[in-house]
C-alpha positions in Angstrom: 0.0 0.0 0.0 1.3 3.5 -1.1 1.2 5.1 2.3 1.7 8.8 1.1 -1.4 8.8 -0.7 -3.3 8.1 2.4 -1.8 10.2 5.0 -4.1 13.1 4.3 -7.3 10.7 3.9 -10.2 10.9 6.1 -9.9 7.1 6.3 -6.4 7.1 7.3 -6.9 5.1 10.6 -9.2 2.1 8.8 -6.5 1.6 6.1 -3.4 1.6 8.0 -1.6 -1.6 9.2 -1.2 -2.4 12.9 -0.6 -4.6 15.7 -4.5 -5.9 15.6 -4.6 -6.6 11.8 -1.0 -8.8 12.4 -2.8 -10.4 15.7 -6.1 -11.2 13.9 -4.0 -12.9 10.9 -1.9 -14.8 13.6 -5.1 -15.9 14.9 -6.6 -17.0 11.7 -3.7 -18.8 10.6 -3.5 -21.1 13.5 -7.5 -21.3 14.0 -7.5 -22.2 10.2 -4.6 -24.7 10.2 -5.7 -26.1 13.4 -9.1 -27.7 12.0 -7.7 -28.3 8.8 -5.1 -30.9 11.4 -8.0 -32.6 13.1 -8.3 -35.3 10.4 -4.9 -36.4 10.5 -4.5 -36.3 14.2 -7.7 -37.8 15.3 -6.3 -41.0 13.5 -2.8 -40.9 15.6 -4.0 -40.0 18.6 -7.8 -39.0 19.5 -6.5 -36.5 22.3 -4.6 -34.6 19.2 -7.2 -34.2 17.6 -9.7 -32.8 20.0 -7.3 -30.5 21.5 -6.7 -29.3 17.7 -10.3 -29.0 17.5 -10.6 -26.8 20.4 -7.8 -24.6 19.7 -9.5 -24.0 16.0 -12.5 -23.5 17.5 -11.3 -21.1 20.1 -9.4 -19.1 17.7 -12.5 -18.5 15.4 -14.3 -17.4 18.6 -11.8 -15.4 19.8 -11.7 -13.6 15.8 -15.9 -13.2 15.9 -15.7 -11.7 19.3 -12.9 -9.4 18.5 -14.6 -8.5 15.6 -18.3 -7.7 16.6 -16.1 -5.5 19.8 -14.3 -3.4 17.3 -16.3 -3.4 14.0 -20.0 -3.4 15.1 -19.8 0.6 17.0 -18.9 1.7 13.7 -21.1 0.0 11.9 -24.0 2.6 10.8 -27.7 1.1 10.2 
């Protein structure tokens, strides 16, 4: 992104990079890889593959939750 066209924009804050967008990526990519595991683990070990569940699941929940926090105020109906 071509931050010196956007340093005078009235959008400025929305289309900058920071520490959340990294965190929520981080998130998703271990929520994402997580389930995408269960398959293969829950034939090694069952354990494996229910904690990979969980952690998949949690991660998701932790994204939706972090979303509807941040994005729903700004939302305008």
């Amino acid at each position: 992104m071509d931050k010196s066209k956007c340093i005078n924009c009235l959008e400025y804050k929305r289309c900058k990079e920071n520490r959340a967008s990294v965190f929520f990526f981080i998130v998703g990519l271990i929520a994402t890889i997580a389930i995408r595991v269960v398959t293969v683990l829950i034939h090694l070990n069952p354990l494996y593959g229910q904690i990979a569940w969980y952690i998949g699941v949690a991660g998701f929940l932790i994204f939706l939750f972090i979303n509807i926090i941040l994005i729903l105020p700004d939302i305008r109906l």
